[in-house]
N, C-alpha and C positions, 0 to 999 in steps of 0.2 A: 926500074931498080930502086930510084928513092921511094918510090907510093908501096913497098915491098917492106921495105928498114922502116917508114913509119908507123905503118900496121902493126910491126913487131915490137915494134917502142909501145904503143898502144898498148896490148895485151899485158905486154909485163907490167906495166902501171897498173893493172885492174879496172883501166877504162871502159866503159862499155863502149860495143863500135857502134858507129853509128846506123841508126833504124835500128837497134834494137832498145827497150826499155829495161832499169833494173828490175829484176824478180824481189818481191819483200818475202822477208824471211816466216817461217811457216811458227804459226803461234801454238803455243802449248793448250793442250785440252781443258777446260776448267769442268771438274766433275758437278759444279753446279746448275752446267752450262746442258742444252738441251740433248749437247751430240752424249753427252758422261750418264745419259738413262741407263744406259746398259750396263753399266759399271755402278754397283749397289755397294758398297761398303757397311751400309747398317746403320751411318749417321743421321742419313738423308731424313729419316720420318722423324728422328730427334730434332733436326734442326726446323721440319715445317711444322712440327708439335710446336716449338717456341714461336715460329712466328706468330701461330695462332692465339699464342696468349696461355695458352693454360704450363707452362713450364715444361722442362726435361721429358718424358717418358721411360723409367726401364722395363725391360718387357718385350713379349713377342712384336714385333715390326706390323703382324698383322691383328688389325684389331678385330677381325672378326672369328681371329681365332680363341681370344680372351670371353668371347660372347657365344660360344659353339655348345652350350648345356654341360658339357660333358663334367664330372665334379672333382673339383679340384683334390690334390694330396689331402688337403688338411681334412676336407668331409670326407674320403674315403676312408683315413682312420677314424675318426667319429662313429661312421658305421658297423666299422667295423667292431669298436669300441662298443656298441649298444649291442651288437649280436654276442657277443663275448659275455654278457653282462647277464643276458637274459636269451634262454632256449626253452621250447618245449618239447616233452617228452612222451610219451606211451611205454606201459607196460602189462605182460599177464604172467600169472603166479601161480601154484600149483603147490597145497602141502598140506597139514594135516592139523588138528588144535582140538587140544586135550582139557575136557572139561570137567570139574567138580564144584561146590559148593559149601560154603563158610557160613554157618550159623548153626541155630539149632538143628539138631538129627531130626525128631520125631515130627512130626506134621501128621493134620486130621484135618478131614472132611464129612460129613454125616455119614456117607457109602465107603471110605474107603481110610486106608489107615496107612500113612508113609512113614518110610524111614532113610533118610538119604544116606548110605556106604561112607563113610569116616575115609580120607584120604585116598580116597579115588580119584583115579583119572580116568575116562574112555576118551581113546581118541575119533576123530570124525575129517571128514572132508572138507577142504575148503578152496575154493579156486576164485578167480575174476583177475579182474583187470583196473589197472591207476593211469591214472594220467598228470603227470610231475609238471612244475614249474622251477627251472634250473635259475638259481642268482649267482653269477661269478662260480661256478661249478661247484661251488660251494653247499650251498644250502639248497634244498630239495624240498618243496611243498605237493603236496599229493592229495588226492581225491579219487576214491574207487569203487567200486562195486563188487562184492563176492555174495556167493553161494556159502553157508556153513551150514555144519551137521552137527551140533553139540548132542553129545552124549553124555549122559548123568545116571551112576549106580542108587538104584533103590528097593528096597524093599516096600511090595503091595502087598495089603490083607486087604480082603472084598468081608465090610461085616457082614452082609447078609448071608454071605458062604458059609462063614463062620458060626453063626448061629446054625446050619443046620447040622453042622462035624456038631456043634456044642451044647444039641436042644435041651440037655437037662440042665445048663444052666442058666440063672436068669439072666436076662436082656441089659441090665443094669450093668452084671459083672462081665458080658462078652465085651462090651462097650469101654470097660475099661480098662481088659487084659491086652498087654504089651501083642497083640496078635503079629505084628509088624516083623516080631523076633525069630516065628516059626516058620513062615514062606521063606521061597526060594528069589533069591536077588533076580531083580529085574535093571530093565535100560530104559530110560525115558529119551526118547529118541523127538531131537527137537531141530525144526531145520528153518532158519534164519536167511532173510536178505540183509549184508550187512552194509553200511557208508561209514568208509572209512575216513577220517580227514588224518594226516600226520604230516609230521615236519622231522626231516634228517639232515643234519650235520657231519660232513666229513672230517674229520678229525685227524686222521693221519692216511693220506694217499688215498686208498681206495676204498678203508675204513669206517663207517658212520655210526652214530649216536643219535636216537630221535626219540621222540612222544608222538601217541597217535591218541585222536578220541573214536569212539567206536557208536557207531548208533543200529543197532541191530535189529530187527522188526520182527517178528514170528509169526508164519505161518503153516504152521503143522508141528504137534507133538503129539504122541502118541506112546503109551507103553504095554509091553506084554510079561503076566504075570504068571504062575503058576502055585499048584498048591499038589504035589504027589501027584494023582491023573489032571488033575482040574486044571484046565489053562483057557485065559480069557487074553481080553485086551481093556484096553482104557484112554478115553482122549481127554488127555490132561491141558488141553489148549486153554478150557475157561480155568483153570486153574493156576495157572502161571501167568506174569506180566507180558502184556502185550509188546514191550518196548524193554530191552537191554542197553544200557547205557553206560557205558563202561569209557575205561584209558589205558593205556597200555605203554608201555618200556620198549623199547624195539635195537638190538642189533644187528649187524650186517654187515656184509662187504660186498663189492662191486667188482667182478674181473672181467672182461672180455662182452663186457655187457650182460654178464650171469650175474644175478642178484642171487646171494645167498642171506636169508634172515629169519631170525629169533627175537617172538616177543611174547612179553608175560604180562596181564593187565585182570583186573577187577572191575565185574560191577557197580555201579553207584548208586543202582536203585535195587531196590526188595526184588528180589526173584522172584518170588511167587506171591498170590494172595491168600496163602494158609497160615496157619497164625504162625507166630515169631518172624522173626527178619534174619533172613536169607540174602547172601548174596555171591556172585557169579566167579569162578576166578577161570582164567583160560591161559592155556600155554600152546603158542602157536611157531610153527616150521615150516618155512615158505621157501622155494627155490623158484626162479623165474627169469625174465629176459627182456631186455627193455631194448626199443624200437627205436 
């Protein structure tokens, strides 16, 4: 009974009994410590970056994700910035341009005797296609290729015709009767590769304003003449300048990728090589669609 009451005396003191050892009390985790790997709070690569020497880090934790190619915000606008800046374009065109001629009326050749129709226009065909350089949507630089059909009113006299409607007169006075006045109006049908260079300006929304230069080359002109039964033809090619070179005024608008435009421009060189100075004016109406 006493070895009973001193056991319990024991206990309630917090003695340990005997043959047993105290337990040490269980130590808190230190997240620096091998077991706290698992436990990532985000400081850990901050803090072995410092011991490393090179300071702090902010930033992804992984460094291989900092070195992964892929480009950062700031170069994606950049790029984006430079496509915005500059685009290229295609387009083709479809319309018609009406041509006359500014200088002297009368013109001569040894065989033949002109007279160009005072304030004519014939209109003719013209088609092709441009290929635009877009800056900030703004400004439009172009380069194209077309097909043109200039048409031009004139009066042909054939002198030798003439002299035989005219045998009783002398050769002197056929040669210098206005013949040009009593035939029937003829077309000089002239058909052009042109290169176009121009530049347009948007001015309000969809709106543009441009100049273009025109370099237009000929190959083939031809006219057909008549006199009451008498009807010939004529290749007026060695007759006319090889090269048209002209500029042009150009408006337009842009809707739905439909180009609608008008422009009005002059020659700069002599139109033909018959005597006086000639030169070219054309009015042209384009509808088209750009790519």
């Amino acid at each position: 009974m006493a070895v009973i009451l001193a056991a319990a005396l024991f206990l309630a003191a917090g003695a340990p009994l005997p043959g047993k050892t105290p337990s040490s009390p269980a130590k808190a985790s230190d997240p620096s410590d091998g077991a706290g790997e698992e436990y990532d709070s985000g400081i850990l690569n901050r803090i072995r970056d410092d011991r490393d020497g090179e300071g702090p880090r902010v930033g992804p934790k992984n460094r291989e994700a900092e070195n992964s190619g892929e480009p950062s915000p700031e170069e994606r606008e950049r790029a984006r910035s430079r496509r915005k800046t500059f685009s290229f374009k295609m387009g083709f065109s479809l319309g018609a341009v009406g041509t006359g001629v500014l200088g002297p009326r009368p013109a001569f050749t040894p065989l033949y005797r002109y007279r160009f129709v005072e304030g004519s226009f014939e209109a003719g065909f013209r088609g092709g296609m441009e290929a635009f350089l877009v800056i900030r949507r703004l400004h439009y630089l172009s380069l194209g290729a077309f097909f043109e059909q200039r048409k031009i009113q004139v009066r042909i006299a054939e002198v030798g015709f003439m002299r035989v409607l005219l045998y009783s007169l002398p050769a002197e006075l056929v040669y210098s009767l206005p013949l040009a006045r009593y035939v029937f109006t003829s077309k000089v049908d002239t058909n052009y590769i042109s290169l176009p260079v121009a530049y347009r300006f948007f001015f309000y929304q969809d709106f543009y304003l441009g100049l273009g230069l025109d370099i237009a080359v000929l190959f083939q002109a031809k006219a057909n003449y008549g006199v009451v039964f008498y009807s010939s033809s004529v290749n007026m090619r060695p007759e006319l300048s090889p090269v048209d070179f002209g500029g042009r005024l150009i408006f337009g608008v842009v809707m739905n990728r439909v180009l609608v435009e008008i422009g009005l421009g002059t020659g700069f060189l002599d139109y033909d090589r018959m005597g006086g100075e000639r030169h070219s004016i054309y009015l042209m109406g384009m509808i088209g669609y750009l790519i």
